[in-house]
C-alpha positions in Angstrom: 0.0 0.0 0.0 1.3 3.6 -0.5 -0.3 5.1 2.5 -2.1 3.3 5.1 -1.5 6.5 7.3 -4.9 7.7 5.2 -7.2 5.2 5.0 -9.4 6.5 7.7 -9.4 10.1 7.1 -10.2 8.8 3.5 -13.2 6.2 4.7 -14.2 10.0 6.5 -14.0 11.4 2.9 -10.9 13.4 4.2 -10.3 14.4 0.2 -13.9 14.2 -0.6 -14.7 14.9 -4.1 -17.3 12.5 -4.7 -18.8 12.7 -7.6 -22.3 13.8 -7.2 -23.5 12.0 -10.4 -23.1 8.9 -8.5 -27.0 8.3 -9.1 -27.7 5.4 -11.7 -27.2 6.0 -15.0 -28.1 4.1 -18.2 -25.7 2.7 -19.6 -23.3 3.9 -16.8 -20.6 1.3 -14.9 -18.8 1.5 -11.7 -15.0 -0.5 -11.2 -14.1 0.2 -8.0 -11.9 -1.2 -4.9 -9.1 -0.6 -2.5 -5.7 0.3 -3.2 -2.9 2.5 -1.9 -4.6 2.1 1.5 -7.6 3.8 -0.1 -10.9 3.3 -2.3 -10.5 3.7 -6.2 -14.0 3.9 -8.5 -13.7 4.5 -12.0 -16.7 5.3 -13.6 -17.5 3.9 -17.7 -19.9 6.0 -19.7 -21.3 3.8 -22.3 -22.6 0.4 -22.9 -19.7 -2.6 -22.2 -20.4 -6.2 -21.6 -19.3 -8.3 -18.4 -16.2 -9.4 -20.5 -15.4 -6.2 -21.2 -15.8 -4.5 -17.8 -13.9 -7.7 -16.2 -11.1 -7.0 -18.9 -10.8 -3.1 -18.2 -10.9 -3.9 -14.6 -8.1 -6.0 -14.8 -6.1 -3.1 -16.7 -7.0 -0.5 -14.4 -5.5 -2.6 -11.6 -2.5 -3.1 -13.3 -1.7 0.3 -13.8 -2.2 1.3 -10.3 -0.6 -1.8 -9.1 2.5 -0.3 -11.2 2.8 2.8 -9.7 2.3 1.0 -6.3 5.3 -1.3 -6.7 7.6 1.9 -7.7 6.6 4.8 -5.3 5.1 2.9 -2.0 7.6 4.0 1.2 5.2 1.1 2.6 6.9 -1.7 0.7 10.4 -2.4 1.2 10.9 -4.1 -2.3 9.2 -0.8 -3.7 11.8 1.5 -6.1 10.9 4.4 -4.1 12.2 1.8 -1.1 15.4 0.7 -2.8 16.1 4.5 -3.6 16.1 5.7 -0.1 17.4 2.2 1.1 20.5 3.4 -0.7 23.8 4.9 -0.1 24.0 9.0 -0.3 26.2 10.0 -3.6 25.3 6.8 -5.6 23.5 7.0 -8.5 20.9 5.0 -9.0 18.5 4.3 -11.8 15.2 4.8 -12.1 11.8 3.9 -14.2 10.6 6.8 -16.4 7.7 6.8 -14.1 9.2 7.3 -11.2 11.8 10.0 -12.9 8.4 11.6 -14.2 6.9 12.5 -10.7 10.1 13.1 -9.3 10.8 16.1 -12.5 7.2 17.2 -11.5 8.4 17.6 -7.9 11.2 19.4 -8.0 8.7 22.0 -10.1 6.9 22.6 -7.9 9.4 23.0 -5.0 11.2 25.4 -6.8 7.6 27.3 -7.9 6.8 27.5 -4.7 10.0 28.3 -2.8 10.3 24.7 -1.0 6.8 24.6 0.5 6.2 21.5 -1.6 9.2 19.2 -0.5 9.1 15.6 -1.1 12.4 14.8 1.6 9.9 15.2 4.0 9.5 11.9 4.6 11.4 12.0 7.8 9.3 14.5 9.3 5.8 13.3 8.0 7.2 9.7 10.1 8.1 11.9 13.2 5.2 13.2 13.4 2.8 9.8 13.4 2.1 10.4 10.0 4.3 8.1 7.5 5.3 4.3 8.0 7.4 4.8 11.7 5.1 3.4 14.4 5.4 5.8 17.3 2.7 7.2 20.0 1.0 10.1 19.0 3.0 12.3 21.0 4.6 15.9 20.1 8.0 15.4 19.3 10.9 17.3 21.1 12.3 20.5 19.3 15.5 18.7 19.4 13.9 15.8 17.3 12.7 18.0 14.9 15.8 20.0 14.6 17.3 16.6 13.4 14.8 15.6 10.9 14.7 18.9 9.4 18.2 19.6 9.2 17.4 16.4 6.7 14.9 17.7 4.4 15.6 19.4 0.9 14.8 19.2 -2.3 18.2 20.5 -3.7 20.1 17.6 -2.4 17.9 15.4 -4.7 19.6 15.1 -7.7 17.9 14.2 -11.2 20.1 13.3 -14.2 17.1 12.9 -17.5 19.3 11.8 -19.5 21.0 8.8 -18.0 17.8 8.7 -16.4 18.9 8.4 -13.0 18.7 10.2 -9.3 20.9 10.6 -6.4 20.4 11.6 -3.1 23.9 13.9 -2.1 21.9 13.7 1.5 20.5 11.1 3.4 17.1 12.6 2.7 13.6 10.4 3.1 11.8 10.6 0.0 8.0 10.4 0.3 5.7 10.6 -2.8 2.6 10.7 -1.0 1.7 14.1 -1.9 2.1 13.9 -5.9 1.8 9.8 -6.6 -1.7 9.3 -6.1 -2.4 12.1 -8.7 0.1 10.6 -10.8 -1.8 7.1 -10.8 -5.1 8.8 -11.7 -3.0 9.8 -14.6 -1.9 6.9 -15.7 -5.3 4.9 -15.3 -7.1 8.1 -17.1 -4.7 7.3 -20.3 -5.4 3.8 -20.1 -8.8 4.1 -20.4 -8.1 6.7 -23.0 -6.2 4.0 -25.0 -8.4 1.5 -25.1 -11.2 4.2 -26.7 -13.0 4.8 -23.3 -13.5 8.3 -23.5 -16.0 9.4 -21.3 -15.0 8.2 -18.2 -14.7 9.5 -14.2 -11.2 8.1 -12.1 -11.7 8.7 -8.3 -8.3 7.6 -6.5 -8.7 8.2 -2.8 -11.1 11.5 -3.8 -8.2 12.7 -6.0 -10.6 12.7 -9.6 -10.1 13.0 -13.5 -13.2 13.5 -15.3 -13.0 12.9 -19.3 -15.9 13.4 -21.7 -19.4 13.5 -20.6 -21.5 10.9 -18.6 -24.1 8.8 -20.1 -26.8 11.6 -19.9 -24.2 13.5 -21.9 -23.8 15.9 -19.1 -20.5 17.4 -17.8 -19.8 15.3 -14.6 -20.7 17.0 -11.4 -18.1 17.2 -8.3 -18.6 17.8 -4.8 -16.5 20.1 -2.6 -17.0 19.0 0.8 -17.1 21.5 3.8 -13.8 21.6 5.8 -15.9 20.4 9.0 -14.6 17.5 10.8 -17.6 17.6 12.8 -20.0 17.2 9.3 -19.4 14.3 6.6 -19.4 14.9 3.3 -21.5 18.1 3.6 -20.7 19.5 0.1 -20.1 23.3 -0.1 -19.7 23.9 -3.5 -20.6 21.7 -6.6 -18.6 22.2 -9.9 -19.6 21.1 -13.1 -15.8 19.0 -14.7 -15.1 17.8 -18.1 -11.8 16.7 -19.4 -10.2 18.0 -16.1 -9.1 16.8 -13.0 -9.3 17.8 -9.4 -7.5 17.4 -6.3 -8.1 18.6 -2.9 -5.9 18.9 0.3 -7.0 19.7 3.7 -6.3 20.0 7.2 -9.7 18.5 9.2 -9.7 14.9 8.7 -6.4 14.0 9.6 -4.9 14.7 12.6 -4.0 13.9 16.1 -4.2 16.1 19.7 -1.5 16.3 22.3 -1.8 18.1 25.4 -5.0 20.4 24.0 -2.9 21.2 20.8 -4.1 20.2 17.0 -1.7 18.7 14.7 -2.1 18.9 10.9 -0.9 15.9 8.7 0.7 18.5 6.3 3.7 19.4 7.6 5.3 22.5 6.6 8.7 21.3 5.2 10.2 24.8 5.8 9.9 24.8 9.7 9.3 21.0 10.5 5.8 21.7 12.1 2.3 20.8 11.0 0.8 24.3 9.1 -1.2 26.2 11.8 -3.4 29.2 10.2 -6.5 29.3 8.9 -6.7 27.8 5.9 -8.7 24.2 6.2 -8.9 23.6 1.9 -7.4 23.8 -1.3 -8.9 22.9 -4.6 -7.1 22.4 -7.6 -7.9 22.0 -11.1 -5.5 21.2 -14.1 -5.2 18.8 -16.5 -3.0 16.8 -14.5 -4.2 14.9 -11.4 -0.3 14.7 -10.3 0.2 18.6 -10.9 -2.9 19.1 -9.2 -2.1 17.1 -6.3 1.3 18.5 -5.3 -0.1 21.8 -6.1 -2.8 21.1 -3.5 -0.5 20.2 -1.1 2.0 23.0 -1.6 -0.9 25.7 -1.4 -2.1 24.3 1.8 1.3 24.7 3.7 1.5 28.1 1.9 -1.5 29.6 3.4 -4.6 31.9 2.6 -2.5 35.0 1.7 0.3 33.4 0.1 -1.8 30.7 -1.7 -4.2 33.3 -3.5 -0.8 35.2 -4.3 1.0 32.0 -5.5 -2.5 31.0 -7.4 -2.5 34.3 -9.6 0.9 34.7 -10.1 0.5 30.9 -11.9 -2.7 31.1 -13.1 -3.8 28.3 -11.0 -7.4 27.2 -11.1 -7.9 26.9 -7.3 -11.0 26.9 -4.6 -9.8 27.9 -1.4 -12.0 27.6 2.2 -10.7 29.3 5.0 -11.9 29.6 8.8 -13.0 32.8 9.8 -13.5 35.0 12.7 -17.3 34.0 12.7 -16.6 30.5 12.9 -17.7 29.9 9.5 -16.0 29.3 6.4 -14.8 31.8 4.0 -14.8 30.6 -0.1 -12.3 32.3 -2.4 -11.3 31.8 -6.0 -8.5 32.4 -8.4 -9.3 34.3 -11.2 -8.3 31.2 -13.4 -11.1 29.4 -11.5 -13.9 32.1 -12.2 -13.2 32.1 -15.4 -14.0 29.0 -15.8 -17.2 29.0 -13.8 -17.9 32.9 -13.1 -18.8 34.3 -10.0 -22.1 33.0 -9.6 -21.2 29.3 -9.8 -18.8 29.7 -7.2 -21.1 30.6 -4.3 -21.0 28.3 -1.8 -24.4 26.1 -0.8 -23.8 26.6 2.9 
């Protein structure tokens, strides 16, 4: 599994963005199953026999499957595994897969001025949230002096030609923030391939949505309210169509210590789980994995210096902050109303 650490904030719906076409459709088919830790459903617009659902089944499981055996830090035989397994300064080589997210990566890092970091690893298992078993307990400042002092992206070192990476440090490499998107990806194009056109890929509530559904309507996604008190209360609903979406957030998983709230996303800058107000990110691009890390990387960023980072790249993004109220502030980039204007933005609740 890639991360196990999820499974019940993603039972919760901790990325929730079900699909709110999940009503029966004619001529509308449902794969779905557990994976990564997590619950896959990939939806088929269009009539297919049992043969030919088995047989798509079968290849949509394969190409998870693939991306599970090269980026899990939960499998010790994994490539990711072996990569961080080895010796600082070697080189090692690498499938173009994994070469792909890591290039996508170190993008974003750089974009975002190392909020996005994927040597985290050591501090996402400090603090009870990677493979380490430990108590839920705060670790000491000393602790996280050491893991941090460990984390960077710069001493991850990609050669593309000779298709290779080495680690100058011994850094932790954790692809949990970028691989899922990247496995929507790949099962998306693998439908695509095989002339399934119109389809909906829900990893884990990380989603590509291609074509229409069978009603020939744009598939419709829900936004769920950053309330870890209310489950899968949606607060906005987006029409998508040959896009796909990913959401990070800060109010399924987490753990209290001594009356104090502890994020999973861990801000790789200062080794501490992100406190401020911002509880969600949503991101739209034509790539799950972009989206993904981008979700991630806005969330550690903040309100402020998400909507900053979100114009400045033309981002299509949905952000839901706390506010003074105790309700929930909605803001969008101007890439995202756009898309979908002001009205279709306002939020249901």
């Amino acid at each position: 599994m890639l991360y196990p650490h999820r499974l019940l904030a993603l039972l919760l719906s901790f990325f929730l963005l079900a699909a709110c076409s999940s009503e029966p459709q004619p001529d509308q088919h449902r794969l779905q199953g557990s994976i990564f830790g997590s619950f896959y459903q990939v939806t088929l617009a269009g009539a297919f026999t049992e043969a030919e659902l088995e047989a798509l089944h079968a290849g949509v499981l394969e190409e998870m499957r693939a991306v599970d055996a090269s980026m899990s830090t939960y499998r010790d035989d994994s490539e990711l595994s072996q990569l961080n397994q080895g010796e600082p300064g070697e080189w090692v080589r690498v499938s173009r897969s994994l070469l792909t997210v890591l290039e996508a990566s170190e993008k974003i890092a750089r974009a975002s001025d190392g909020a996005f970091d994927v040597t985290v690893g050591g501090l996402v298992n400090l603090w009870s949230f990677g493979p380490e078993a430990r108590p839920l307990e705060t670790p000491s400042d000393s602790e996280i002096e050491r893991r941090l002092a460990e984390v960077g992206y710069r001493h991850l070192q990609l050669d593309r030609d000779g298709q290779r990476v080495q680690r100058q440090q011994d850094v932790y490499v954790d692809l949990s923030a970028i691989a899922k998107g990247y496995a929507v990806d790949r099962v998306s194009q693998w439908l695509l391939e095989q002339g399934i056109d119109n389809h909906l890929v829900n990893l884990g509530g990380d989603l590509l949505a291609m074509g229409v559904r069978s009603d020939g309507e744009h598939w419709r996604i829900g936004v769920e309210l950053p309330d870890s008190q209310q489950m899968e209360v949606a607060q906005h609903i987006l029409p998508v169509r040959d896009l796909s979406v990913a959401t990070s957030g800060d109010y399924r998983n987490y753990f209290e210590a001594d009356g104090q709230r502890y994020s999973h996303t861990i801000d790789p800058r200062t080794g501490m789980p992100v406190q401020h107000q911002l509880a969600s990110v949503t991101v739209m691009h034509p790539s799950n994995m972009l989206a993904d890390g981008w979700a991630t990387a806005l969330m550690v960023l903040g309100t402020d210096d998400a909507q900053a980072m979100a114009e400045q790249l033309d981002l299509k993004v949905l952000l839901l902050s706390r506010n003074e109220a105790g309700g929930w502030t909605s803001w969008a980039s101007p890439a995202m109303v756009a898309l979908y204007g002001d009205e279709a933005l306002k939020p249901l609740q």
